[in-house]
C-alpha positions, 0 to 999 in steps of 0.5 A: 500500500502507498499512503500519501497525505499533505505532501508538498514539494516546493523548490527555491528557483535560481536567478538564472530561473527567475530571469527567465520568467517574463512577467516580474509581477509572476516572479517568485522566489520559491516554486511550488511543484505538488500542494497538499496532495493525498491519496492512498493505493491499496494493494491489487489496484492499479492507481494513474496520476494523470496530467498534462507536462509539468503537472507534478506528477513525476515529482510526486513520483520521486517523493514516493521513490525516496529521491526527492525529499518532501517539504512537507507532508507524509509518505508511507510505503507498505507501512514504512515512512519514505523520509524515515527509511528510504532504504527500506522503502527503495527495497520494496519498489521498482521505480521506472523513470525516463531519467534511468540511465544505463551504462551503454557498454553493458549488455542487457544480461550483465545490466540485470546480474549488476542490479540483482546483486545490489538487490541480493537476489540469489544468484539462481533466482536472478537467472531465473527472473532474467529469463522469464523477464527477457523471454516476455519482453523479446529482449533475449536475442538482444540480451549479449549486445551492448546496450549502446547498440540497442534502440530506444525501445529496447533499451526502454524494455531493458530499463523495465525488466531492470526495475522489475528484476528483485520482484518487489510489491510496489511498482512505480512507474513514470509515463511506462510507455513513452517512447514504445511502439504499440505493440510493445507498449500493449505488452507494458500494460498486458504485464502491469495488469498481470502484477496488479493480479497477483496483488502489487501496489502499482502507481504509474504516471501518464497524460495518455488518456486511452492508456489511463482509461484501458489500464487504471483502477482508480485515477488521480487527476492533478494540475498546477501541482494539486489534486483537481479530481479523484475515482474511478473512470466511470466516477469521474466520467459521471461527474463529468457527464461524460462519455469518455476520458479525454472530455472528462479530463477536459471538463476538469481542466476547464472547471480548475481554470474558471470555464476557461480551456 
């Protein structure tokens, strides 16, 4: 379970930052990424943050990661305080994000022997989930390349089998289908509704609404930082009076912006 409640992630901008901003009246000093957002991810649910860019969401994903520090608020994972114990945390997570940089001179099969190891993942075992890892994701003719060889998506695949290689309860991922083919985007959801089966956390970030409708049990909508609805798809389409995701999102980011899209 993942348990969200007040957090707030604000960051001190440089000077360099505020001379970028046009209007001297908008300038502040002080940037505020995510505001007072909770909510809670119950074991064998998938739960979406969706929003547009710069929304907040992979900022709110890294303070449940351990990689940001809150400003405020609490973050608890499977009952263990992220600020108080992010070792015990990051032990009980597989984190996928965009900014996951493998070393392009290993090879897909050494990559994930490198992070079974930091895991402590019995050396069997680790070949074990290798296999079965690479076999799903078609990553096994690749798996003796280096991985500066590889294309975006394989590395992409490469990144998720890694994140996934110490078979943790709680699955994070940041936007898990960007940069990926339909087919190989369709087998990232296929997998992530096959985790969510046998009874892991998940939380994914998205601002694709076909994927958040097609994949999420309960769905977070946040803009400019703060939680703007909150449900499942057919609770937010009927308080939307709508028939789709997409125009509820819409309705929703009109009602947050006075009528105004």
């Amino acid at each position: 379970m993942i348990e969200v409640s007040g957090l707030k992630k604000s960051y001190k901008l440089s000077k360099r930052q505020l001379a970028m901003i046009a209007d001297r009246q908008a300038r502040q000093k002080v940037k505020i990424a995510v505001s007072d957002l909770s909510f809670t991810v119950r074991p064998g649910t998938i739960f979406g943050l969706l929003g547009p860019n710069g929304a907040g969401k992979t900022t709110t994903l890294r303070c449940i990661s351990t990689l940001l520090k809150p400003t405020d608020g609490k973050v608890l994972v499977m009952g263990i305080d992220a600020e108080e114990s992010p070792e015990k945390v990051r032990a009980s997570i597989a984190f996928l994000t965009n900014d996951l940089k493998l070393d392009k001179h290993f090879t897909p099969l050494d990559t994930l022997r490198f992070f079974a190891d930091l895991h402590r993942v019995p050396k069997a075992l680790a070949e074990e989930r290798a296999d079965v890892l690479f076999e799903y994701f078609d990553i096994t003719p690749f798996k003796d390349k280096k991985i500066g060889e590889l294309s975006q998506g394989m590395m992409q695949k490469v990144a998720i089998a890694v994140s996934l290689i110490h078979d943790p309860p709680v699955v994070i991922f940041d936007e898990p289908t960007n940069g990926l083919d339909i087919i190989t985007a369709r087998k990232v959801t296929d997998y992530l509704k096959m985790l969510r089966d046998q009874g892991k956390t998940i939380i994914i970030s998205t601002h694709i609404m076909t994927v958040a409708e097609k994949l999420c049990d309960e769905i977070a909508v946040i803009l400019n930082g703060s939680l703007a609805a909150a449900g499942t798809v057919a609770s937010l389409l009927e308080q939307t009076g709508q028939k789709d995701l997409d125009d509820a999102f819409f309705e929703i980011y009109r009602a947050e912006n006075g009528g105004v899209s």
